[in-house]
PASEBA-1860 file (N, C-alpha, C; in nm, 3 decimals):
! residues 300
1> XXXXXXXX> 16.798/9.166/27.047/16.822/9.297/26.986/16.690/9.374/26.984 ~ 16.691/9.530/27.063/16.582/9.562/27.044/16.578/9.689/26.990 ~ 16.529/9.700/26.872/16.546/9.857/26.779/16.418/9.929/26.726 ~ 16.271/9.876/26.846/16.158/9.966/26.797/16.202/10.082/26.849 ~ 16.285/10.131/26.911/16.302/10.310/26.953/16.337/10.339/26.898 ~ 16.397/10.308/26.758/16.451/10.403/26.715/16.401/10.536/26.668 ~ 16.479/10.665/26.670/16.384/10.793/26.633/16.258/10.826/26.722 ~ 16.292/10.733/26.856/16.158/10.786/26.963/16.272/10.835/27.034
9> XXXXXXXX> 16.222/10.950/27.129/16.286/11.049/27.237/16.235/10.923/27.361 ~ 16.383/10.956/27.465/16.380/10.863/27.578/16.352/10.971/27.687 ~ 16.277/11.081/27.674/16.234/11.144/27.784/16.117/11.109/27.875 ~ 16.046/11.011/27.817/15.927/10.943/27.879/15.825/11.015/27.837 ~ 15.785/11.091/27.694/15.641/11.172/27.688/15.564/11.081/27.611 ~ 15.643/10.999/27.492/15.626/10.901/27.415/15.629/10.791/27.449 ~ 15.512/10.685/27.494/15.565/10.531/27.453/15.627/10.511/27.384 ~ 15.728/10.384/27.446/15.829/10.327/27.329/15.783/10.125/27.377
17> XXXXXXXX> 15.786/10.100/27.272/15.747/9.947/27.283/15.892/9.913/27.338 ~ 15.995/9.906/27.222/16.115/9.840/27.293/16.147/9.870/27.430 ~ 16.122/9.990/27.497/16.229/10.006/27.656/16.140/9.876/27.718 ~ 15.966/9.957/27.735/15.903/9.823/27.744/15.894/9.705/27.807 ~ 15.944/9.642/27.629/15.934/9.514/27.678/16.104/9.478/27.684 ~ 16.179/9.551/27.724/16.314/9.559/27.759/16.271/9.569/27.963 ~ 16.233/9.607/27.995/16.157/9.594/28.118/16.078/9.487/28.107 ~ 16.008/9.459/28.069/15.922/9.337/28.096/16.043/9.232/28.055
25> XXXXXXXX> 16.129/9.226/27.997/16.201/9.084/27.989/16.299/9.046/28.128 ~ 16.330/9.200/28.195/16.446/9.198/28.322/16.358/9.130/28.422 ~ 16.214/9.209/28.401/16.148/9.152/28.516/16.071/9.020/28.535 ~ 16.107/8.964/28.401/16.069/8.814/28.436/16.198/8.742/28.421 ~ 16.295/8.741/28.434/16.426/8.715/28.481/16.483/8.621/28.351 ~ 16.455/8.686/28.261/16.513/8.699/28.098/16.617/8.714/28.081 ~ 16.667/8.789/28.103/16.782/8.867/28.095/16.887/8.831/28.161 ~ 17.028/8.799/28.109/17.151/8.803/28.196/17.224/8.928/28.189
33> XXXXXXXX> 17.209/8.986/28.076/17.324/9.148/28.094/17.229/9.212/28.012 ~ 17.239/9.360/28.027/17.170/9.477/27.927/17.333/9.568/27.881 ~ 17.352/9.542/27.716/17.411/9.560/27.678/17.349/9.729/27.591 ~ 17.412/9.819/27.548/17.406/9.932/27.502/17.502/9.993/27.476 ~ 17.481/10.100/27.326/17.585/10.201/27.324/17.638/10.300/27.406 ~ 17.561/10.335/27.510/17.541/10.452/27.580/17.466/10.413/27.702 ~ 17.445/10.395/27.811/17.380/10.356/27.956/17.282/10.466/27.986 ~ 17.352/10.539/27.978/17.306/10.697/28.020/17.210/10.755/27.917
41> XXXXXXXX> 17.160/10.741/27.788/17.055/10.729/27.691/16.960/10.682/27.686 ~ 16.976/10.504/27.727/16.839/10.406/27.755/16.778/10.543/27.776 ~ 16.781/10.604/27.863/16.621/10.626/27.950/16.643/10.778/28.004 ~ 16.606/10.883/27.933/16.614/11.045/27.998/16.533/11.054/28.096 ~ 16.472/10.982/28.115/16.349/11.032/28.245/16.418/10.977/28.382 ~ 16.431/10.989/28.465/16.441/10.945/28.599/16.377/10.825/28.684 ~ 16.231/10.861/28.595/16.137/10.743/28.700/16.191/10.653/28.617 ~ 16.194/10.639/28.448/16.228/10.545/28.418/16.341/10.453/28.381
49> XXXXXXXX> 16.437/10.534/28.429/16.582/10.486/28.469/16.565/10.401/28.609 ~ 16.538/10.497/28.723/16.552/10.354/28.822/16.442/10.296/28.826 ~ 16.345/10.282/28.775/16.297/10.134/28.719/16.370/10.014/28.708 ~ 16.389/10.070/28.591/16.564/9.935/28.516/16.643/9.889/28.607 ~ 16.700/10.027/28.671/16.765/9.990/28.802/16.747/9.898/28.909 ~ 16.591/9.932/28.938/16.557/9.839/29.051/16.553/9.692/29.008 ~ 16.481/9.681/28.872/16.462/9.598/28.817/16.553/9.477/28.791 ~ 16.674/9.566/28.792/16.834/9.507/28.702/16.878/9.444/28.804
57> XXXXXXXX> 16.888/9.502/28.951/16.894/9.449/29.084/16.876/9.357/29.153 ~ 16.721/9.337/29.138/16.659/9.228/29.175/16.652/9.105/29.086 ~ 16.670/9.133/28.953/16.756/8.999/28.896/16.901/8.947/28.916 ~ 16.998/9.031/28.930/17.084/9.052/28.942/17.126/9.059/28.767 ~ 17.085/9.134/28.669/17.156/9.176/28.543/17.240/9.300/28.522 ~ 17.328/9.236/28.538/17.431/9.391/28.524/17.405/9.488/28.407 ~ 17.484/9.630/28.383/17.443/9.710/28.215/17.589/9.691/28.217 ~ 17.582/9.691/28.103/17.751/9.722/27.974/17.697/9.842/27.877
65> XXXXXXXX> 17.848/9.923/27.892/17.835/9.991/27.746/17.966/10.012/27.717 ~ 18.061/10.068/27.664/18.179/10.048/27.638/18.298/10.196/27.755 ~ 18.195/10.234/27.850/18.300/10.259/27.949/18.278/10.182/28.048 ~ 18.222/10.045/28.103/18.220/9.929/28.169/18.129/9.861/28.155 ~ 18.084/9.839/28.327/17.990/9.691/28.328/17.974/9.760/28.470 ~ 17.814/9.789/28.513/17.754/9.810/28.615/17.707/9.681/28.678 ~ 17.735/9.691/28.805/17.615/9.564/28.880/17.512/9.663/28.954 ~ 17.371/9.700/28.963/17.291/9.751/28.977/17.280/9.755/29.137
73> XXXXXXXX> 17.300/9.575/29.166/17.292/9.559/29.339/17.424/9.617/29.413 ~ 17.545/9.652/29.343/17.630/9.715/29.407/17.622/9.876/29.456 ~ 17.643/9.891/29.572/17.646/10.046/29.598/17.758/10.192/29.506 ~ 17.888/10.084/29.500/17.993/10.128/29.431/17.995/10.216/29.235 ~ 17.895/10.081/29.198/17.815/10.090/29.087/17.728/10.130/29.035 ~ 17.604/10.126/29.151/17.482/10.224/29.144/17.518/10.328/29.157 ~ 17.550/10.365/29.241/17.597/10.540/29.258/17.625/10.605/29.127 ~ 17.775/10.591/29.021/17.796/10.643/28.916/17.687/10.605/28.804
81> XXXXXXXX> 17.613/10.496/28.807/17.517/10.486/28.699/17.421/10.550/28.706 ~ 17.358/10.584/28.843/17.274/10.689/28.816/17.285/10.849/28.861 ~ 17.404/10.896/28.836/17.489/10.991/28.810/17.459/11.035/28.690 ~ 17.484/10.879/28.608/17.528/10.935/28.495/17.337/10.972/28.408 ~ 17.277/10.933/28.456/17.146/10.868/28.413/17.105/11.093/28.446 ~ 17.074/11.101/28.556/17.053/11.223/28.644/17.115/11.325/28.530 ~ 17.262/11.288/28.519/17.358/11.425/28.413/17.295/11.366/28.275 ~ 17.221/11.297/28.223/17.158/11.259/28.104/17.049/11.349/28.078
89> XXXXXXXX> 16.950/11.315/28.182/16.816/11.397/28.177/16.835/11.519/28.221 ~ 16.928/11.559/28.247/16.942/11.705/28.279/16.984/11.781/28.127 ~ 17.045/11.683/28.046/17.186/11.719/27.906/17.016/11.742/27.835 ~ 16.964/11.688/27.860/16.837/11.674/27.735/16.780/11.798/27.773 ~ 16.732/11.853/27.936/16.671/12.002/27.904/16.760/12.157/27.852 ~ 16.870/12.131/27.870/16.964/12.230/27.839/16.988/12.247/27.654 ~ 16.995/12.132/27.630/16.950/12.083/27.497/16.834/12.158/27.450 ~ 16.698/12.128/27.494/16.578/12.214/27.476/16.605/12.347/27.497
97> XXXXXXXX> 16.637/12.354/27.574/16.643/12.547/27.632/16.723/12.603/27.486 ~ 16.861/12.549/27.506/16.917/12.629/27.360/16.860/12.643/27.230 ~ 16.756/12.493/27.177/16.706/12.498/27.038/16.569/12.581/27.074 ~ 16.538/12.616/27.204/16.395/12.744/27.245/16.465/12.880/27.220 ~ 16.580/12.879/27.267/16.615/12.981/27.270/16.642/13.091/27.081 ~ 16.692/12.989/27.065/16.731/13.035/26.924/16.603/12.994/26.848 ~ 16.508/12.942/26.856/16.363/12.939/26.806/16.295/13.071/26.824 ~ 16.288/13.067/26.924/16.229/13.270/26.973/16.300/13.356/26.904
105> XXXXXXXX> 16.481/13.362/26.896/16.515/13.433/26.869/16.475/13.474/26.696 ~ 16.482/13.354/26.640/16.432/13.368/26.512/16.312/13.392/26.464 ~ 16.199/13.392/26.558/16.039/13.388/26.545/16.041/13.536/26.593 ~ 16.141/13.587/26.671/16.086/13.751/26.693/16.121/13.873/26.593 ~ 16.271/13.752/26.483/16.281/13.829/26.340/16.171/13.805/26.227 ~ 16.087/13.755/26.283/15.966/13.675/26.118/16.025/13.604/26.097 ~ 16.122/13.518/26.061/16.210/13.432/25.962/16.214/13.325/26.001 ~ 16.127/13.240/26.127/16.072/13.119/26.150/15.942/13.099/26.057
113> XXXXXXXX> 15.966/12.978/25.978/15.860/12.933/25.870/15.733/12.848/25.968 ~ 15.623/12.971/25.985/15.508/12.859/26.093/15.449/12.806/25.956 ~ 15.356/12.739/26.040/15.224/12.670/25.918/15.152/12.799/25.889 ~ 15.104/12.787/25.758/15.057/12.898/25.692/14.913/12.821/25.643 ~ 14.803/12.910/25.637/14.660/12.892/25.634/14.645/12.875/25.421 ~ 14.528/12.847/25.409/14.476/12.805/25.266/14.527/12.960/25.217 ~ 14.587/12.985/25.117/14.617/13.073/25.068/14.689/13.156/25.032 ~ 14.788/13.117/25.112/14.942/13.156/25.075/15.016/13.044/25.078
121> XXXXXXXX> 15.196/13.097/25.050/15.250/13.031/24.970/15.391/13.107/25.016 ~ 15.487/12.997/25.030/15.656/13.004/25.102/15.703/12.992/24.990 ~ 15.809/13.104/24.956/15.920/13.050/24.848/16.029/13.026/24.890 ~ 16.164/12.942/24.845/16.214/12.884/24.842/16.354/12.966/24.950 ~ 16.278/13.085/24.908/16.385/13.201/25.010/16.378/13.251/25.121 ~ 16.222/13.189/25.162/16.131/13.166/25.280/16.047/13.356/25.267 ~ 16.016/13.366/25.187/15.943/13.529/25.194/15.812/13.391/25.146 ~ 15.715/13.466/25.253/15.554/13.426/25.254/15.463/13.521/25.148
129> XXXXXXXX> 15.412/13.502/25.031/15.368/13.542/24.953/15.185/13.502/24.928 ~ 15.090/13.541/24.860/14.988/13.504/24.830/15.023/13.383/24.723 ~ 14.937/13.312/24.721/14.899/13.210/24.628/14.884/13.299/24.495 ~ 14.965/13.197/24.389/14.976/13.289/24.258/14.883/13.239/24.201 ~ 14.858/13.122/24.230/14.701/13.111/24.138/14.579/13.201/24.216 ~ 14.517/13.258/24.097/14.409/13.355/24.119/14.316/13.289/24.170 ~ 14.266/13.142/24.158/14.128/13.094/24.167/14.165/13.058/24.301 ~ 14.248/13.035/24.366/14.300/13.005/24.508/14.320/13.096/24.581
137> XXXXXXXX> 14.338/13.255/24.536/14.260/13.339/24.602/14.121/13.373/24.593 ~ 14.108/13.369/24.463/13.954/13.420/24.447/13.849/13.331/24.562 ~ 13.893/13.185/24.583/13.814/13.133/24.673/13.799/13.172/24.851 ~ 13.952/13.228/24.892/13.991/13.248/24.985/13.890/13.366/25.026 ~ 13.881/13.488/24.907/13.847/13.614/24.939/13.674/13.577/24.964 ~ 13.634/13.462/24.862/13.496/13.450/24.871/13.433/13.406/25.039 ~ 13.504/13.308/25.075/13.464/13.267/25.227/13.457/13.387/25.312 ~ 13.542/13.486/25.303/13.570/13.560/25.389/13.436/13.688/25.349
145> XXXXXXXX> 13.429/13.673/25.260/13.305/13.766/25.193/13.182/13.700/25.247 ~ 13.175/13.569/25.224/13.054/13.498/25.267/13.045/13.504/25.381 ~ 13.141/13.481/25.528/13.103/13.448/25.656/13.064/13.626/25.683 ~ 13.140/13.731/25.635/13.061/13.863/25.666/12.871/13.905/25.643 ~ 12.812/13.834/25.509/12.714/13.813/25.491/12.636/13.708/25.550 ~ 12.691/13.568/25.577/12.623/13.451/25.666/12.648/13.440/25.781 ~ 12.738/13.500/25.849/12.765/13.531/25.955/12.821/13.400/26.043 ~ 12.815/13.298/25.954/12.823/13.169/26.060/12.946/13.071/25.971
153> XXXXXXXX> 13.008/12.983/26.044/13.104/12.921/25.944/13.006/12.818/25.864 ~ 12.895/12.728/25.938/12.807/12.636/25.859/12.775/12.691/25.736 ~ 12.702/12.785/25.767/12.600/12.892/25.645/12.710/12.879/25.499 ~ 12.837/12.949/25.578/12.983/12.942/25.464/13.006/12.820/25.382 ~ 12.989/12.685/25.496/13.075/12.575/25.406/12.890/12.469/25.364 ~ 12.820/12.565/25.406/12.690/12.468/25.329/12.677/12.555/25.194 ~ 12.686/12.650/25.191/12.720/12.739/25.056/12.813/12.723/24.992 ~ 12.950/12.640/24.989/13.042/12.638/24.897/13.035/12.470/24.844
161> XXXXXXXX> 12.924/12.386/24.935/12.925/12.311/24.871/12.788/12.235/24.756 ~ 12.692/12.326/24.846/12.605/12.354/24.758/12.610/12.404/24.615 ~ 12.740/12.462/24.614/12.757/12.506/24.460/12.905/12.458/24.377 ~ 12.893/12.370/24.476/13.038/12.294/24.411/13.194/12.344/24.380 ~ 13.184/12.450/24.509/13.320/12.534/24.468/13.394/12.476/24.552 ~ 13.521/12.445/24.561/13.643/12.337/24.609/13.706/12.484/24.625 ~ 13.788/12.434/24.784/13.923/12.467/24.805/14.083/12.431/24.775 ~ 14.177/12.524/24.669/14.280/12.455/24.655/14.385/12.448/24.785
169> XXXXXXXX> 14.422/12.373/24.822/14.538/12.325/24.932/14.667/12.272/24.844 ~ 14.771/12.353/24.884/14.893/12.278/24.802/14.928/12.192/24.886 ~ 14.989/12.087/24.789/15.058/11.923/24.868/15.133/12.005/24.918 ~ 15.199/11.897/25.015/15.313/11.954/25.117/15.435/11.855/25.091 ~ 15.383/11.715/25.009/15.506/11.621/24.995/15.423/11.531/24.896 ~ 15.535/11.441/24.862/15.544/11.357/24.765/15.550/11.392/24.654 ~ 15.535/11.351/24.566/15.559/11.344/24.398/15.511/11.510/24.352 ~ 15.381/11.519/24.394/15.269/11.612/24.371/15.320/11.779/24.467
177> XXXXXXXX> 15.446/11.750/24.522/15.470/11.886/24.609/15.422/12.021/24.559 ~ 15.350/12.089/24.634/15.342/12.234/24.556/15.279/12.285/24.471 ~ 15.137/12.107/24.402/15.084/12.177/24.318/14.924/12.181/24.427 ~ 14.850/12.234/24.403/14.729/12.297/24.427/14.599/12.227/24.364 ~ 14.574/12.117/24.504/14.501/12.053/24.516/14.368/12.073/24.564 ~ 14.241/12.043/24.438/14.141/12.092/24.437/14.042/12.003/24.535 ~ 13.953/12.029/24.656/13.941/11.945/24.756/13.780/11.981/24.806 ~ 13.693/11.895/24.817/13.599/11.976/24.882/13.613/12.073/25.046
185> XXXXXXXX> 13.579/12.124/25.071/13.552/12.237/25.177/13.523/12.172/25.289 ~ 13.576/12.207/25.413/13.533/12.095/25.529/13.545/12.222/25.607 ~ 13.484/12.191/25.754/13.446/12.291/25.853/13.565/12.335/25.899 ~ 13.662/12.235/25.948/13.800/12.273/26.026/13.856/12.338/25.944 ~ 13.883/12.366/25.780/13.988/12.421/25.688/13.899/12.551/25.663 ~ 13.779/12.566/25.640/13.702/12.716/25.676/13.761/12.775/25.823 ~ 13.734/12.720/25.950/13.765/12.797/26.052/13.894/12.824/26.043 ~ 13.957/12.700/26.046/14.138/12.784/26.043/14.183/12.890/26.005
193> XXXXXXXX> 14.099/12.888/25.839/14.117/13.024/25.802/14.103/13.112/25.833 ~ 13.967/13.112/25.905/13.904/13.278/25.926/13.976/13.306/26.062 ~ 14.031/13.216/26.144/14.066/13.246/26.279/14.237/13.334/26.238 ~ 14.274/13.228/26.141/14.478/13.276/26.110/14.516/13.381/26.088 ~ 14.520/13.456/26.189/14.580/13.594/26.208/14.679/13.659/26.086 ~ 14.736/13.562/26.046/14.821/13.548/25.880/14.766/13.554/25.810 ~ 14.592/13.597/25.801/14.540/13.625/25.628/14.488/13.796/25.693 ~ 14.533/13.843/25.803/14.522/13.968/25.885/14.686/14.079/25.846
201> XXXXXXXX> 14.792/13.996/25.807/14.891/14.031/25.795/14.989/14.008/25.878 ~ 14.915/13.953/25.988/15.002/13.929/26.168/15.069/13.818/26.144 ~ 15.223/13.833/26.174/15.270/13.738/26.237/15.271/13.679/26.311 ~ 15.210/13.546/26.379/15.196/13.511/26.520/15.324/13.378/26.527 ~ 15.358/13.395/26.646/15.395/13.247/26.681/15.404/13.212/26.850 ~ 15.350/13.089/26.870/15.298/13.015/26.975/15.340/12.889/26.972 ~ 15.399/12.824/27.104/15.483/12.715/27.141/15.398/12.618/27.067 ~ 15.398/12.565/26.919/15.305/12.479/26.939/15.258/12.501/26.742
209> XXXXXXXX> 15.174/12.517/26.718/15.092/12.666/26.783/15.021/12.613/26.884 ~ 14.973/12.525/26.965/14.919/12.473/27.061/14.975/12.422/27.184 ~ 14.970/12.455/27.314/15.048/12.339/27.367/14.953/12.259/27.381 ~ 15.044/12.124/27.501/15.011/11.984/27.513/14.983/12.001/27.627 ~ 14.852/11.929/27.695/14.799/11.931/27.793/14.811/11.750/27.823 ~ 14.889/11.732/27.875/14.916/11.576/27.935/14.813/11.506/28.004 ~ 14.733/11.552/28.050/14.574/11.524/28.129/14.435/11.509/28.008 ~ 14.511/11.549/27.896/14.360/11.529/27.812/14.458/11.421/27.674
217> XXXXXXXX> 14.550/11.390/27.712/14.646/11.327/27.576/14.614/11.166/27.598 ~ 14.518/11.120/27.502/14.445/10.945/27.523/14.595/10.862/27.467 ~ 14.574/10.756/27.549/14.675/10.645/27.513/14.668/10.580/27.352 ~ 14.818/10.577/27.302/14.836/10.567/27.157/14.794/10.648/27.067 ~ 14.771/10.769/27.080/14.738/10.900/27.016/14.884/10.988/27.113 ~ 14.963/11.031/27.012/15.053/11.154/27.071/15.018/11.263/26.991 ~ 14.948/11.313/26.974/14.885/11.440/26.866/14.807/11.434/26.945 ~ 14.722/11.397/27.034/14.585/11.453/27.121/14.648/11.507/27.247
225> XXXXXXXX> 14.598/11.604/27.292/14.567/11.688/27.414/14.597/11.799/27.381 ~ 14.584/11.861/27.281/14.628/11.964/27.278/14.504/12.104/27.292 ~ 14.589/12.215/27.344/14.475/12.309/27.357/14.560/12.457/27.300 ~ 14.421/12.503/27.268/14.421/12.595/27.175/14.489/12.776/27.245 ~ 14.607/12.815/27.194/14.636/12.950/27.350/14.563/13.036/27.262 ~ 14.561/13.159/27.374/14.495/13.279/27.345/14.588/13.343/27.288 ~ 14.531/13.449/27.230/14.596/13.572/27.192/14.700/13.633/27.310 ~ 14.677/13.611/27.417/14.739/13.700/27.525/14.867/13.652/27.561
233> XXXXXXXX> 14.843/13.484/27.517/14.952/13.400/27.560/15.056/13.409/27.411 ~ 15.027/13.475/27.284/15.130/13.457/27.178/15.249/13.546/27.226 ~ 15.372/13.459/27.195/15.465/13.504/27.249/15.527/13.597/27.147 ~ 15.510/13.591/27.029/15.532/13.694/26.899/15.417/13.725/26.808 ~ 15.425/13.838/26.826/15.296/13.946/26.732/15.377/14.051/26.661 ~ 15.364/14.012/26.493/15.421/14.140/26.473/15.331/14.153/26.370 ~ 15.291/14.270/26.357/15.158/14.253/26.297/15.194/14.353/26.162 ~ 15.115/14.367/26.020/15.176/14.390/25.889/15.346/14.354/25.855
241> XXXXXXXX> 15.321/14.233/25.831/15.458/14.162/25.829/15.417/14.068/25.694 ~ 15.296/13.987/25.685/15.271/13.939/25.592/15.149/13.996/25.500 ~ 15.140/13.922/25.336/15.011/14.007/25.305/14.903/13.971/25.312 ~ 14.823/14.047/25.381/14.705/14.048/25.412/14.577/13.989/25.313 ~ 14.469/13.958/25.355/14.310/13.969/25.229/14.228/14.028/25.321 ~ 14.244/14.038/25.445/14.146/14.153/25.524/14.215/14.224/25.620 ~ 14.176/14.324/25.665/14.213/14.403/25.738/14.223/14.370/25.900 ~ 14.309/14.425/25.969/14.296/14.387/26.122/14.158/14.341/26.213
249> XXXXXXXX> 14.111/14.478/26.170/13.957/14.502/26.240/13.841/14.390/26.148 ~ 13.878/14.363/26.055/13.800/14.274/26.000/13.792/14.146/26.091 ~ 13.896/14.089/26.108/13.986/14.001/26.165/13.886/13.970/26.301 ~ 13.910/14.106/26.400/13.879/14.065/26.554/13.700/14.059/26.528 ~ 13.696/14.125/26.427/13.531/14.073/26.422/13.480/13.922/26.376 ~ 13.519/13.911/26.319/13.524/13.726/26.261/13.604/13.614/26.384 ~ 13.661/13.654/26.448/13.689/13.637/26.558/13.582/13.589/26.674 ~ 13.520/13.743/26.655/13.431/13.743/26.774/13.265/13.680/26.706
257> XXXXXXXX> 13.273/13.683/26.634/13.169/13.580/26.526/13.169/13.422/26.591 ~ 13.310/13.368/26.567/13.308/13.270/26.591/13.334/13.190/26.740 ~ 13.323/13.236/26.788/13.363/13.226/26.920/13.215/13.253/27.010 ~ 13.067/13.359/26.915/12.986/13.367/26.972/12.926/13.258/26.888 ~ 12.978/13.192/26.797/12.892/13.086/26.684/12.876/12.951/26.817 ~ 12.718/12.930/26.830/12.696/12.843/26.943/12.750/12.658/26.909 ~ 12.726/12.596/26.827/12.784/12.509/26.754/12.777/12.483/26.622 ~ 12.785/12.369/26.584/12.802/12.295/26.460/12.694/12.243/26.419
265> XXXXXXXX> 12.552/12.240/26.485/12.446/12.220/26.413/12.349/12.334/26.468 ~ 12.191/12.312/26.348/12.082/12.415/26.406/12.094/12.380/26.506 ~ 12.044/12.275/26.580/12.029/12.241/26.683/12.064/12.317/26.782 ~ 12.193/12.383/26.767/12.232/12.464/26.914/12.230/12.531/26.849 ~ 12.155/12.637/26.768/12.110/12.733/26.762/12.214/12.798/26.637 ~ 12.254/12.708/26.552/12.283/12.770/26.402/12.163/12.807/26.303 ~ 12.198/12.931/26.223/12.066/12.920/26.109/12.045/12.774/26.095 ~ 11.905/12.761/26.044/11.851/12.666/25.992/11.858/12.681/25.819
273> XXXXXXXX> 11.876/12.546/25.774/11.931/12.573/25.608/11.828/12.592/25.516 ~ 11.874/12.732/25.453/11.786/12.781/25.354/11.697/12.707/25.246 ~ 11.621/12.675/25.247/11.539/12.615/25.120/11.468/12.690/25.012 ~ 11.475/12.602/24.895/11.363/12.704/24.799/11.441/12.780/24.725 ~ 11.398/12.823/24.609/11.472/12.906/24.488/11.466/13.056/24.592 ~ 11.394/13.102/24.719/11.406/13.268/24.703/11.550/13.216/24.804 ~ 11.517/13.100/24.859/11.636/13.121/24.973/11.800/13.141/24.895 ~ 11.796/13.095/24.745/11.929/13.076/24.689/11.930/13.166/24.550
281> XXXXXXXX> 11.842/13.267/24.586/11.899/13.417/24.521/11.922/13.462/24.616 ~ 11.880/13.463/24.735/11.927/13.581/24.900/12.078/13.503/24.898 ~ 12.090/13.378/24.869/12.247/13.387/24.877/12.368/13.402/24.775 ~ 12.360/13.399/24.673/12.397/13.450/24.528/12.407/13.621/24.490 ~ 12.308/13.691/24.561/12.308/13.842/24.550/12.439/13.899/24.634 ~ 12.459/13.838/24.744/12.542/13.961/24.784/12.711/13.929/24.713 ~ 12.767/13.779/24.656/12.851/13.736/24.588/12.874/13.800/24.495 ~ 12.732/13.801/24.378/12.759/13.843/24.238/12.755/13.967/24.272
289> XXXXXXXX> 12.721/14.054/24.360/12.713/14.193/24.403/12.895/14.247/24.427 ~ 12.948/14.155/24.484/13.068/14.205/24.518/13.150/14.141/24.433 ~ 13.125/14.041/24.314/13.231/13.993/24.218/13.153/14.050/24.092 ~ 13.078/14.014/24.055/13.051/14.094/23.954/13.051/13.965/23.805 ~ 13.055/13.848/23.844/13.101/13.709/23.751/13.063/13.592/23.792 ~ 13.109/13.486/23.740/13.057/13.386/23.752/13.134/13.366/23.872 ~ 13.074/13.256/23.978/13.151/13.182/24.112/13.285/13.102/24.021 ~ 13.402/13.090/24.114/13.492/13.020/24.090/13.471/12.828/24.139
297> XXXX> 13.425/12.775/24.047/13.454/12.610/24.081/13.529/12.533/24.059 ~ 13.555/12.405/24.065/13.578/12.336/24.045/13.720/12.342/23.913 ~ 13.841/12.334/23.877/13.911/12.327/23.763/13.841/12.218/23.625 ~ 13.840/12.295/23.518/13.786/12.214/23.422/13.645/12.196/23.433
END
């Protein structure tokens, strides 16, 4: 009995242990029959259907499923089994096309729920709203204040932790759903932000938001290869749709900030980090200049 697939897709993008070593058992002559609900399921991909096939052949293991019993080495038999295999992997892209189709259709009304950046917040009726806690904006507005004055995302997240101010992130699951989790500041959850066209007001949506590049995707990682599309390639832009904390033009400039930001250390040519009491009033002035109060930290 073999049931590691379960809830894996048989299109071949995913390893599956069971098909596998469901193959490795035909081909060391294991096997007397391959029994299944469905024949035509084993395996959506083609290459890896007549695999089995060849495989099933040269042992001589017939398939069963409950509209017969294939012999693989028969011509009579082969023929409709991989008929049926062919009208399988075909059922699966038509399948895709319709749930694309009606995906677009709903992403070109707004009313597809994408991932949403630090700072807003889905209600239950799916209208995208700001974060009702104030200190979860107040932090949001501060980064975005800061990378206009530091100009760099480092400068940003060596300044928010230098002073101990945390980003809230709401859970997304378990016990804790929904409440607003106080977290230190990390580089990737600064950029996301400043890049998410959704704290601009824009609606975007993109296959993905990333597609999958099959040439850069490492073995036992299915979340890697992915690459990042352009603007040119979003297939929906609708722009003042959600609410904003900066303006459009704010937006393509922070944009173009980061994209001229050379890397992730001085080294390739980031500021070098401020030292010394004058260096940390030059960064405190232009904050308390535009808030007018104490920095928002830490809860409690």
């Amino acid at each position: 009995m073999i049931e590691e697939d379960l809830g894996h897709s048989a299109s071949g993008v995913v390893d599956r242990a069971g098909f596998q070593r469901l193959v490795s058992e035909v081909g060391l002559d294991h096997v007397g029959l391959v029994l299944g609900l469905e024949m035509s399921c084993l395996a959506r991909s083609g290459r890896e259907w007549r695999q089995l096939l060849e495989l099933c052949a040269l042992s001589g293991a017939p398939l069963a499923d409950p509209d017969g019993v294939y012999d693989p080495a028969e011509h009579n038999d082969r023929m409709p089994v991989g008929l049926k295999g062919t009208i399988s992997e075909a059922e699966l892209h038509l399948i895709k096309q319709r749930m694309w189709n009606g995906r677009i259709g709903k992403a070109r009304r707004g009313e597809l729920a994408v991932p949403l950046p630090v700072g807003y917040l889905r209600r239950p009726d799916g209208q995208v709203v700001r974060d009702p806690d104030q200190q979860v904006q107040a932090v949001v507005r501060l980064a975005f204040d800061l990378f206009d004055e530091l100009a760099t995302i480092n400068a940003v997240l060596r300044f928010l932790v230098d002073h101990g101010i945390q980003i809230g992130i709401r859970v997304r699951e378990g016990p804790e759903c929904g409440i607003p989790a106080w977290r230190r500041p990390s580089r990737i959850v600064i950029q996301s932000m400043l890049r998410h066209p959704a704290c601009a007001g824009v609606y975007v949506y993109v296959y993905g938001p990333s597609r999958t590049d099959p040439r850069r995707r490492l073995a036992g990682r299915p979340f890697t290869g992915r690459a990042r599309e352009q603007p040119q390639d979003w297939l929906v832009y609708l722009p003042d749709v959600l609410p904003a904390y900066i303006s459009a033009e704010r937006h393509e400039r922070n944009l173009a900030r980061i994209e001229a930001e050379p890397g992730p250390f001085p080294e390739h040519g980031c500021p070098a980090r401020r030292s010394g009491p004058a260096g940390r009033v030059d960064l405190l002035r232009p904050v308390r200049h535009l808030y007018g109060r104490a920095l928002p930290a830490r809860p409690g």
